[in-house]
C-alpha positions in Angstrom: 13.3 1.8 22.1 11.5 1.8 19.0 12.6 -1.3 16.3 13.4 -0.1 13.0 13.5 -2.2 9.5 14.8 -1.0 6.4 14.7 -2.6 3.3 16.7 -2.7 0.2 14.9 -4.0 -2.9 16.0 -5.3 -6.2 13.9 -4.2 -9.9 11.3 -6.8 -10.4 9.7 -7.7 -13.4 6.1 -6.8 -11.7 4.0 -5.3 -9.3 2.8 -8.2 -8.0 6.1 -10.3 -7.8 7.8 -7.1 -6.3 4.8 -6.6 -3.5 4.6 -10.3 -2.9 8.7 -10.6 -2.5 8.3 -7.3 -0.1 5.2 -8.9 2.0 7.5 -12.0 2.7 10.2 -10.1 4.2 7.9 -7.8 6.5 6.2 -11.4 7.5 9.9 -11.9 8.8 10.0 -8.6 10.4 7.1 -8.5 12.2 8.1 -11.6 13.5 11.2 -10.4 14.9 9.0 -7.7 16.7 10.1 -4.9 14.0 8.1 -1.7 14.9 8.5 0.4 11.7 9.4 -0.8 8.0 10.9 2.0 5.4 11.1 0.8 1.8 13.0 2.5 -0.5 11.2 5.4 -2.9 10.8 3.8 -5.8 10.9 -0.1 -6.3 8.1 -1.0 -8.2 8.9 -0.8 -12.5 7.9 2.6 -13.5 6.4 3.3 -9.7 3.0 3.0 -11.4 0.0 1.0 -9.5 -3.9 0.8 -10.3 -5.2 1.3 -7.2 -3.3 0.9 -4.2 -5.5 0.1 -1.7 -6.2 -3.3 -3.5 -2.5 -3.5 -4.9 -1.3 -3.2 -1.1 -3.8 -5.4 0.8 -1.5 -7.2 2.1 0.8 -4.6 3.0 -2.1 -3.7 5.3 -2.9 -6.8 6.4 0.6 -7.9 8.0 1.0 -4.0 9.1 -1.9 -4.7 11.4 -1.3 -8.4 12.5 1.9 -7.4 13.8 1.4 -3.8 15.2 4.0 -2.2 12.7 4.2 0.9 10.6 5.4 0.4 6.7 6.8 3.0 4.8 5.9 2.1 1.4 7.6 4.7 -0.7 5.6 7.2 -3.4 4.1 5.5 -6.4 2.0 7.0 -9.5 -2.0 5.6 -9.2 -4.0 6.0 -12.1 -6.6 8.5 -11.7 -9.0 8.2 -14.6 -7.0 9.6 -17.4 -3.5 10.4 -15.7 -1.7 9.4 -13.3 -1.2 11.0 -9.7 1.6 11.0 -7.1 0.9 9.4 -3.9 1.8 8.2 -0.6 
């Protein structure tokens, strides 16, 4: 049996406080043994992010500490001069 998490967001007024509200709760998850983590497509203001390797360290970081597979949802990154669908 595979342990599924889904997660409803709220807006937020920024990337950061949005990933660092989101990184809280899939602390909790993984806790509870939580396998896989969906978010929801878009739940970041304007789904625009710099770079998301950097934007969603810690993402990465609790992914790996507790074995589990997060579902992020698609985001624009900024690739030089426009911006690019990803994830």
């Amino acid at each position: 049996m595979t342990k599924v998490g889904l997660i409803q967001t709220r807006s937020y007024e920024n990337n950061k406080k949005g990933i660092e509200n989101i990184s809280k709760l899939l602390e909790k998850l993984g806790k509870t043994e939580t396998e896989v983590v969906c978010l929801p497509e878009q739940w970041l203001p304007n789904n625009q992010i710099e770079n998301y390797d950097q934007e969603f360290f810690e993402f990465k970081k609790i992914a790996k500490n507790y074995s589990m597979t997060v579902i992020p949802g698609a985001f624009y990154e900024k690739m030089k001069v426009r911006y690019q669908l990803i994830h």
